[in-house]
C-alpha positions, 0 to 999 in steps of 0.5 A: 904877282898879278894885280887885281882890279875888281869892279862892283856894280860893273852894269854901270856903264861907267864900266864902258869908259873903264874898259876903253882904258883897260885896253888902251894902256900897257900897264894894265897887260895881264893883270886880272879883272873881276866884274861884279853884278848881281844880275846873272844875265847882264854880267854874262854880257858885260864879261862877254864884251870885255873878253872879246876886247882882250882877245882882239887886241891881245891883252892877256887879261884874266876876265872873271864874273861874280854875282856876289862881291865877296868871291872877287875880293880876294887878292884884290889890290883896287876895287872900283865902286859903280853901284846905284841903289835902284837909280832909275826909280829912286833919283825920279822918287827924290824930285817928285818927293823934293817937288811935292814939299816945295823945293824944286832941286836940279840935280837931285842926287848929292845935295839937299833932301834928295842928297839924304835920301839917296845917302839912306839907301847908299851909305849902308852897302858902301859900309857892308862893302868897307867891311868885306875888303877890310876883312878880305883884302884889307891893302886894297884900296876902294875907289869910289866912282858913285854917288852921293859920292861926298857922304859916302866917303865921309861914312867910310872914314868915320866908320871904316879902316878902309884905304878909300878915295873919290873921283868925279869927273867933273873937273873934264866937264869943266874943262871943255866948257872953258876951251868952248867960251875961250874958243880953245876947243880944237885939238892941236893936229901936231899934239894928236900926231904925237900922242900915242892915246887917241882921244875922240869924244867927250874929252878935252883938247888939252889947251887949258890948264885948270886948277879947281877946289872946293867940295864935289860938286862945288869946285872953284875954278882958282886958276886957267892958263894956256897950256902952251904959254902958260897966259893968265885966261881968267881976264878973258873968261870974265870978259867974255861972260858979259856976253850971254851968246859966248857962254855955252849951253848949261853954264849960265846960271855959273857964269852969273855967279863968276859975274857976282862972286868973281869965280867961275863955280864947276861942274856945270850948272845942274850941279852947281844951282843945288848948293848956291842958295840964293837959287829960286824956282823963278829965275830958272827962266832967266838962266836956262835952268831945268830939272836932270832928265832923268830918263835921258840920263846913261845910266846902266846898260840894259842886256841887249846893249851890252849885246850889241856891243860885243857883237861888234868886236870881231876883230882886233880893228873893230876892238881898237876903233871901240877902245879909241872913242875915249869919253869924260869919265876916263880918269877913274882908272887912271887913279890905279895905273898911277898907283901901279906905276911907281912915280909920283904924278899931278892930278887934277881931282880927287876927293878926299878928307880936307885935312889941311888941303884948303886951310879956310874949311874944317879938316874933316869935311870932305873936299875935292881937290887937286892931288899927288898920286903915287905908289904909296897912295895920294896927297892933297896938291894944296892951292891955298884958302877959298875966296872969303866969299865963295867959302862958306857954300863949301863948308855948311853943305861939306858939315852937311855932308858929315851930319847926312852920312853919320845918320844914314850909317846910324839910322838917326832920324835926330841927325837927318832931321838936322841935314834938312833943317841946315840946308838953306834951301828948306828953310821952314821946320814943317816942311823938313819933318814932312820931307823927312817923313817921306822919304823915310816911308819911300826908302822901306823897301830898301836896306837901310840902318832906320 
């Protein structure tokens, strides 16, 4: 029996990294493939670039496209989850209504009041979702690849039978950030030679090994060696951050924090700043801090894009030159593949429930950490306790989490009203009812369980 790997939300230009890898590993010749979106016209050209890719380099997939998910459940063994409620307007809503009260987020999508809001008009359809594959393909396994990534998950194991994991790629981020503060970033041309995957843009050298837990988001880097002589690099990482000219552009602030706390914080600085609460508006100066660009941000191909692209894959050279230009984010598929395979492999972050994975948080916050990957699922690679002093960042906004997804999928404006007043960033019971109230009359027009 062929596998079956759907996609829902697969406008998502996550959905171009995702076919960069389809056709670049044997093991995914003749499976099957469902594209799900819910705008006719786009899918018409997502489907139309992936065929031209599968017949140039002759794959043999079966290509197929859907605008409503239940039609590409059936049978399913992965279902890949791109979704985002409305992003391009919403995430802009969430700093303008953050801003408005105060509070002046930087990522503005997972943490804090933005964090909540988004986790309103998102837990919902990821419920409707577990629902469906519970009832339609109920030993699939849901791969969430979207934000708020951590609520969702936390909503799906507290309401669902759903075999679910977490991927962020974020630990990539990290990872090349490191290889250019240690001047490591040149990919060894002996290794290119033998590696039948070219790897070519946005992507790590491969010159580091890296060991991160904590929560998504909010990962620890615990351990850095070289990849060849297996050298302890962490030495040289606290050396060379005394130097602000050496630490790369967007890892500042988090190498201010290696500096105070020890340990250099992932994934990148945006990220990070939300949930280090000793965070104020004033220092942004100091470490370069700014606001996501919102409108720069790659969001979701526009249909004259996707156009373009597929055009451009006339022959099998043209499809192969696409497939090789290999970006963060390519991890995702390599959960499936693994799970296709029949061994066991180490990964380097998957989201999961704790569980025991890091023995100085609770087990039923959701953590990201390193994992084991097989046939028969995942299991936590543990690394041992956080640091006493970086700890309690992960567990308050992990409980925050948990409270945030339980009120989203109940439609509790109690337990909202409990994320808000918990975060540290807030701190003032007027403005958490206000934001509360705002975000609240933003998110109407949206499905939602209020």
């Amino acid at each position: 029996m062929k596998t079956k790997i759907v996609i829902i939300g697969s406008g998502s230009q996550f959905t171009e990294f995702f076919l960069q890898e389809l056709f670049k590993f044997e093991e995914f010749k003749g499976i099957t493939l469902d594209m799900v979106d819910r705008k006719p016209k786009r899918l018409e050209q997502e489907l139309k670039l992936a065929k031209a890719l599968n017949s140039a380099v002759d794959w043999g997939v079966e290509i197929l496209g859907h605008t409503e998910r239940k039609e590409a459940l059936e049978g399913a063994a992965f279902v890949y989850c791109f979704i985002a409620v409305n992003q391009n307007e919403t995430w802009a809503k969430e700093f303008e209504l953050a801003n408005k009260h105060g509070v002046y987020p930087l990522e503005a999508y997972t943490a804090g009041a933005p964090g909540l809001g988004m986790a309103i008009r998102h837990v919902p359809v990821m419920l409707d979702i577990c629902a469906d594959i519970e009832k339609i393909c109920p030993d699939a396994w849901l791969i969430l690849d979207n934000n708020p990534l951590a609520k969702l998950l936390a909503a799906a194991f507290r309401h669902t039978k759903t075999k679910c994991i977490g991927y962020c790629n974020g630990h990539e981020l990290m990872e090349m950030a490191l290889e250019q503060l240690l001047e490591k970033d040149e990919r060894d041309t002996s290794d290119r030679a033998a590696d039948p995957v070219e790897r070519e843009f946005m992507v790590p050298a491969g010159n580091i090994d890296i060991t991160l837990s904590g929560i998504n988001h909010l990962q620890w880097l615990m351990d850095i060696r070289d990849t060849k002589t297996g050298e302890d690099l962490y030495p040289e990482i606290r050396k060379r951050i005394q130097y602000p000219d050496k630490i790369p552009e967007g890892y500042k602030f988090s190498a201010e924090v290696c500096r105070l706390f020890g340990f250099f914080p992932s994934p990148a600085d945006n990220h990070v700043a939300d949930y280090i609460w000793c965070v104020e508006k004033e220092i942004f100066n100091d470490f370069s801090l700014a606001p996501y660009p919102v409108e720069q941000w790659f969001g979701g191909r526009g249909v004259d894009e996707w156009e373009k692209i597929a055009v451009g894959i006339t022959d099998a050279e043209a499809a192969k030159n696409y497939i090789k230009q290999r970006r963060v984010g390519w991890k995702n598929l390599q959960i499936a593949r693994l799970m296709m395979s029949g061994t066991q492999k180490y990964f380097p972050a998957l989201n999961m429930l704790n569980n025991g994975a890091i023995p100085n948080l609770d087990d039923d916050i959701v953590v990201e950490v390193p994992a084991i990957i097989g046939p028969d699922g995942f299991k936590a690679s543990s690394v041992g306790p956080l640091p006493e002093a970086i700890a309690p960042f992960c567990a308050l906004h992990g409980k925050i989490n948990n409270i945030a997804a339980e009120a989203a999928a109940t439609g509790s404006k109690e337990l909202a009203l409990e994320a808000l007043l918990l975060d540290p960033f807030i701190h003032n019971l007027k403005r958490a009812k206000a934001l509360l109230d705002d975000i609240l009359a933003y998110s109407k027009k949206y499905d939602t369980r209020f």
